[in-house]
N, C-alpha and C positions, 0 to 999 in steps of 0.2 A: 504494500500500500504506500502514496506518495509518488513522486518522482525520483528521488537517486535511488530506492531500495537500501537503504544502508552503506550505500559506496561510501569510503574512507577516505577517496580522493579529494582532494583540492586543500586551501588554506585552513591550518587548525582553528577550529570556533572552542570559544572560553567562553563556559556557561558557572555564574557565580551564585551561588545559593544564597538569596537575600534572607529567607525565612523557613524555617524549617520544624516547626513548631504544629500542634495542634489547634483545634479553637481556643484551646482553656490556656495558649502559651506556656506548656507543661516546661519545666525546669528554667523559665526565661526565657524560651527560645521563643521568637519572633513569628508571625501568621507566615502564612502561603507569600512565596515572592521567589521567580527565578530569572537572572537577567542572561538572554544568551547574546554572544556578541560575536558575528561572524564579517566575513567581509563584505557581504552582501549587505550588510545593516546590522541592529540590536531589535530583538524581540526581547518583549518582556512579557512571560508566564504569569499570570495571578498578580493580584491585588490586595494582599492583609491591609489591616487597618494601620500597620509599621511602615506600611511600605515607602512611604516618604523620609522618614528617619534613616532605613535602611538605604535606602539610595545614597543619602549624602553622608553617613557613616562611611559609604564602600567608595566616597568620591565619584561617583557615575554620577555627570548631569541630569537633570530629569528630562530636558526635553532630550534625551541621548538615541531614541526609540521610538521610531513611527509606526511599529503594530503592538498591541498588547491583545494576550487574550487571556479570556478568564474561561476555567471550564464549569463552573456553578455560581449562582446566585445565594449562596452561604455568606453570612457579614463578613468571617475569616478571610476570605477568596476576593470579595469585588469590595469591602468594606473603605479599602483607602483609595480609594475613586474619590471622592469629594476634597481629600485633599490632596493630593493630584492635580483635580480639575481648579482648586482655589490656588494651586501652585501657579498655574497656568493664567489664572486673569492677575495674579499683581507681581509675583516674583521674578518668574523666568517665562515669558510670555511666548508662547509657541511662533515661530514662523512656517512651520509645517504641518499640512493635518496630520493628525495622530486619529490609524483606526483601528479600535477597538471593538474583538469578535468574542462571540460566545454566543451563548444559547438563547432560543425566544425569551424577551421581554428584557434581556439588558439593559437595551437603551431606556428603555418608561421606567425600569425599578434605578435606575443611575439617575436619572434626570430628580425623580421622586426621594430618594437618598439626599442627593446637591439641596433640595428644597425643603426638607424636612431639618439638615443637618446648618444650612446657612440659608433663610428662609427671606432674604432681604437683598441679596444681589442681585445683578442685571446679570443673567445667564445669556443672552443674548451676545452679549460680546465674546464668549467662547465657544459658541455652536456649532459656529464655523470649522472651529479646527478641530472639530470630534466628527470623524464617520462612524458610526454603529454597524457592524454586519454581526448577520445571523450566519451560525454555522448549523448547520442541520447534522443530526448523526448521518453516518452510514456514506457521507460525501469528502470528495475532498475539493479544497476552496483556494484558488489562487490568491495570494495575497502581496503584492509587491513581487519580490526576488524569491519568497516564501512560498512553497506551498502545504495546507494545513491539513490533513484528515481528523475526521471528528466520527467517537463511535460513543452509543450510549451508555454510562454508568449505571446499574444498579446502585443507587445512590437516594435521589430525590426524588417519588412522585408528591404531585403533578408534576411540578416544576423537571425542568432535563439536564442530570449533569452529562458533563462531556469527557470523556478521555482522549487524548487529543496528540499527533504525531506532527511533528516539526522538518518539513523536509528541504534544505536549501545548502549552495556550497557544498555540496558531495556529503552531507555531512546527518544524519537524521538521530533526533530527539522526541524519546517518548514519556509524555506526562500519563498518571494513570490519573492523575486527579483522584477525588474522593470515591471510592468505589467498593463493593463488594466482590467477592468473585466474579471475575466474568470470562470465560474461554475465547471471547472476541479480541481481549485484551491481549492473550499470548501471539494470535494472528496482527494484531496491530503495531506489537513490537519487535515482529521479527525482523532479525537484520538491523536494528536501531544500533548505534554508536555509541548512546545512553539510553538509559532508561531509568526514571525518577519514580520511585514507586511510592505510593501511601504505605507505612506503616503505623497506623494507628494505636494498635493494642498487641496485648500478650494474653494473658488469662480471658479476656473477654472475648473467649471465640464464638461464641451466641450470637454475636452482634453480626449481622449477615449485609448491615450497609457500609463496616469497614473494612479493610485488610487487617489479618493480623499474625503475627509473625511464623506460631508455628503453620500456619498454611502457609506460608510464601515459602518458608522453608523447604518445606516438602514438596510442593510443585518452583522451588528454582529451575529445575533443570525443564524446565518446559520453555524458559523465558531463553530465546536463542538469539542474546545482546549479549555484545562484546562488552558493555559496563554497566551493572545493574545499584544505585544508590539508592537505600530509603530515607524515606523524605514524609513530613506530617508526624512525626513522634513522636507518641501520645505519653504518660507519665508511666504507664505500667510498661514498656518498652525501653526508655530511657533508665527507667529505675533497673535492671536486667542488662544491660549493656553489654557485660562482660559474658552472656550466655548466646548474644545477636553474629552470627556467622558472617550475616552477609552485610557488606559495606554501608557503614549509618553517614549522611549526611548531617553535616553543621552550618551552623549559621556564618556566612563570611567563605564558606566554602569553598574554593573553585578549580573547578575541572577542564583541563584541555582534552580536544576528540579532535 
């Protein structure tokens, strides 16, 4: 799925783990944020409600990046959109659209987010530089130099999370986003050059809308990436460290591919 297939070719992309955290920010680690930076451009993975902090922590401008996507409407994941978007009317004022994809209703719950959270500005003078696209599961979406495949998570009904493949520069990354089992997932990462997994929990294997580690464990060998990093670290996982086999993401992270 995508365009390269996982080819390895071309200039190395350094993707930096802005956040690596749960919703409940288990041990301090910081919400959903991953920044990739290839030569093609910067994409930027998710949106916690740190992620403005974390940006200028790791020195990356904010406007560094003209796609972001988000794979679910959870506060953790699309939460620091508003300030972002308030980055953009007075600080560092965009000269480029910046567009941002993810699943139905982004744009109306982000615009409603911005008005609930600063309910007094002229949004008007930023509209311009935000395009909203929908990514539908089951498709893949040209985006720039990018192209993006989106499949659906066992995650959120009504609402759609996305788990979502990053294909540009020879170079392919897979987010699982927040998800549960899903065998669509091992087809979506094969051949990836990364792959950022949820690992949410440990003892909470019950919970069927998270990953949790002894299941990743036991089906690793199903995942046929060259680098497979967990990412979303819940406290019962973190607290356990010393028993996690497979490669734990941190915050400030980063990885060349």
């Amino acid at each position: 799925m995508g365009l390269n297939h996982g080819s390895s070719n071309g200039a190395p992309v350094t993707v930096t783990l802005l956040g690596t955290g749960d919703a409940f920010a288990s041990c301090g680690r910081s919400q959903a944020g991953y920044l990739i930076d290839a030569p093609a451009g910067c994409v930027l993975l998710e949106a916690g409600p740190g992620l403005l902090a974390a940006l200028k922590k790791n020195s990356f401008p904010t406007d560094s990046f003209d796609l972001l996507l988000i794979s679910h409407l959870h506060g953790d994941h699309y939460g620091g959109l508003p300030f972002l978007i308030l980055e953009y009317m007075f600080e560092a004022k965009r000269k480029r659209v910046l567009t941002i994809a993810g699943p139905r209703q982004l744009e109306e719950r982000t615009w409603r987010l911005m008005r609930t959270m600063f309910p007094h500005f002229d949004l008007d003078q930023i509209k311009h530089k935000l395009k909203f696209v929908v990514l539908e599961p089951g498709t893949t979406t040209r985006l720039g130099k990018f192209s993006v495949s989106a499949i659906r998570s066992p995650h959120t009904k009504p609402d759609i999370s996305l788990s979502l493949r990053v294909d540009g520069g020879g170079k392919s990354i897979v987010f699982s986003g927040d998800t549960g089992w899903n065998d669509h997932l091992v087809k979506l990462s094969e051949g990836a050059d990364l792959f950022l997994c949820e690992c949410t929990y440990y003892e909470s294997a019950q919970l069927t809308f998270h990953l949790n580690y002894p299941l990743l464990a036991a089906n690793r060998d199903k995942f046929k990436v060259r680098r497979m990093v967990l990412t979303h670290l819940g406290r019962e996982v973190l607290n356990r460290e010393n028993e996690v086999a497979i490669e734990m993401g941190f915050d400030g992270m980063k990885i060349e591919i």
